[in-house]
N, C-alpha and C positions, 0 to 999 in steps of 0.2 A: 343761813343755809337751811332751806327748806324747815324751817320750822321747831326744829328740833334741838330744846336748851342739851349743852353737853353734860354730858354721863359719865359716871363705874360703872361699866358695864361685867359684875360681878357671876361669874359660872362656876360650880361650886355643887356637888350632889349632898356633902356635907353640910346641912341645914345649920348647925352650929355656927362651922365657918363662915355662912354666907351672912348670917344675922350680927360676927362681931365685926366682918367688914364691912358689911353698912352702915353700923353703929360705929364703926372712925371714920369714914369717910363723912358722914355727913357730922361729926365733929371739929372734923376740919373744912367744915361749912360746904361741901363735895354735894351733886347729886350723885347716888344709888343705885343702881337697877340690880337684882338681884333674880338669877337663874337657877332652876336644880339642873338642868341638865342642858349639853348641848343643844339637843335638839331643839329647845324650848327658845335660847337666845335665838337659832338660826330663823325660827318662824318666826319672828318679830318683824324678821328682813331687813336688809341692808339698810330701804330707806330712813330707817329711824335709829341709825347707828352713826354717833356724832358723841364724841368722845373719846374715849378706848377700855377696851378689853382686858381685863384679868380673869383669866383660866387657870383653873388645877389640871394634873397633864393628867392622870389618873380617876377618869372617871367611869360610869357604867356604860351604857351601850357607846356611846362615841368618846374616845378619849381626845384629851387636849389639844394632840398635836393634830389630829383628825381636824378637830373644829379650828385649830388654826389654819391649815391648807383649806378648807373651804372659806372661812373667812379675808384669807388675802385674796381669793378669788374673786369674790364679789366686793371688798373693800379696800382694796388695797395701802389706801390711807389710814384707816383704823390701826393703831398700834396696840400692839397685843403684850401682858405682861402675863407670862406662862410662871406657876408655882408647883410645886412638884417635894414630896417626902422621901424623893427618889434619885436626886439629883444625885450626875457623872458629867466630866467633862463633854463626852460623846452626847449626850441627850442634852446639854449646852449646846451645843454647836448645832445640834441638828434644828433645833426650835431656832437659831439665829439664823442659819439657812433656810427656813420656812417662812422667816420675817418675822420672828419675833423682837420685841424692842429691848426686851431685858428679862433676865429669869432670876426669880428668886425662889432659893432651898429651906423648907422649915428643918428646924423653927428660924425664922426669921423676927427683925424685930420692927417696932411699927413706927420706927423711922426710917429704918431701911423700905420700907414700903410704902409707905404714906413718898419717901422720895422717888421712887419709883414711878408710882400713879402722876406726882405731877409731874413728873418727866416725860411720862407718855402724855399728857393731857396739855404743856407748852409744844410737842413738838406737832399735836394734830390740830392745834391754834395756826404755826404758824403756815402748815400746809394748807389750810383753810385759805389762810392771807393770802398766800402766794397765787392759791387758785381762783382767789377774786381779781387780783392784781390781773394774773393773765387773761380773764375773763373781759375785764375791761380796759385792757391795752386793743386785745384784741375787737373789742370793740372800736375803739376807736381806728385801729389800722384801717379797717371796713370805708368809714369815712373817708378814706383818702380816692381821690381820682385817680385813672391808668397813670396822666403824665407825674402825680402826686408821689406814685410810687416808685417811677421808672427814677426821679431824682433823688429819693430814697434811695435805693439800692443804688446809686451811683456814690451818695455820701458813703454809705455804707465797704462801699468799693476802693473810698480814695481820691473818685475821679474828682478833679478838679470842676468849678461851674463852665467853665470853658470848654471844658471837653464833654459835658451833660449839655449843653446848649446844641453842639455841634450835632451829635448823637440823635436828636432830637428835631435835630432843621428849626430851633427856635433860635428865639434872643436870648444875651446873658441877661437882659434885662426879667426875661421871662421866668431863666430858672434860676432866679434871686427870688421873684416873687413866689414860686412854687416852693422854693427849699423854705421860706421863713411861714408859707400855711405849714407844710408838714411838720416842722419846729413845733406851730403852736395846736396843731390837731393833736399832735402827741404829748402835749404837757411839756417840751424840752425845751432847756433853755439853753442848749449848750450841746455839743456832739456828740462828748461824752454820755450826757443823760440821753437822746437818741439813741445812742448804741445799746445801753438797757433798757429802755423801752421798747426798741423792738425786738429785743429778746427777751422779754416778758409777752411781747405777741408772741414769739415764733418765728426765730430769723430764718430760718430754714421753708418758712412758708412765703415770706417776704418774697425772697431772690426769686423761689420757684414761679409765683406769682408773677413777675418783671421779667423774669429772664427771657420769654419767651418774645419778649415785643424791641424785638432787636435793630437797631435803626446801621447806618454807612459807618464806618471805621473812619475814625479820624485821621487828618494826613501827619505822617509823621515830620 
């Protein structure tokens, strides 16, 4: 993903605090990044935010939860782990409302944190995964021909190949051979695996995509 090895992305006006969480992070072999102020992480930009976020909610001109609503804004994948000397169940809730991934109250200890960080840093792995996954499903749906699809969306349906043949004005011979390319364009071996492959494309894009190429009604 664009270049960019993942991070702590550490926000912190307290110079203290931000140089002993870099100094465990990166003893727990972690990169770093270390902020005084919102402002300062926000100009970096999105592009180069690939990891997550630890914020103190209490800072000087923008506070925490400030920087977390513009930050889900422009990343919404970033998980954000908000700290606070301040903490209430209400300003709990509200940072979880906002997207935060988890908040921790000092003093806290640096197990409770260090498990935090990588909780946020396994769950924006595997969002990454998933977003490559659908990137290249949907890649491949692309590959598929109009009638590649229209047998698609009939698998997807239920229909029988006999009733995809008829629908179709072709042979069953025909949508044998069409349903076993789209099988193998899609990596599936099996229906089952088709059915989550093309919702890792986008089944909703699929149907829409077919729906429209609508052939005679079969006789009952």
């Amino acid at each position: 993903m664009n270049g960019v090895a993942p991070a702590v992305y550490i926000v912190d006006d307290d110079q203290a605090v931000r140089e002993s969480l870099t100094l465990l992070m990166e003893t727990e072999g972690l990169l770093a990044r270390a902020f005084a102020s919102a402002q300062e992480f926000l100009a970096a930009g999105p592009e180069t935010w690939r990891g997550c976020l630890v914020t103190d909610i209490r800072m000087g001109e923008m506070s925490g939860m400030e920087l977390l609503t513009r930050v889900k804004q422009a990343a919404p994948q970033l998980p954000v782990v908000m700290i606070t000397a301040y903490g209430d169940v209400a300003l709990a809730v509200e940072a979880m409302k906002l997207g935060a991934r988890d908040f921790l109250e000092k003093p806290y200890s640096e197990g409770d944190f260090i498990a935090a960080v990588r909780g946020a840093l396994d769950e924006a792995a595997d969002a990454e995964a998933r977003a490559a996954d659908r990137l290249e499903m949907g890649r491949r749906f692309q590959t598929l021909t109009s009638a590649e699809r229209r047998v698609l969306v009939g698998l997807l349906e239920g229909k029988l190949n006999k009733t995809a043949a008829f629908e179709m004005s072709v042979s069953l011979r025909t949508v044998e051979a069409l349903r076993a390319s789209v099988m193998a364009k899609l990596g599936a071996d099996c229906l089952s695996d088709l059915v989550r492959a093309t919702m890792r494309a986008g089944i909703d894009k699929i149907i829409s995509g077919a729906s429209n190429e609508t052939g005679p009604s079969p006789p009952r």
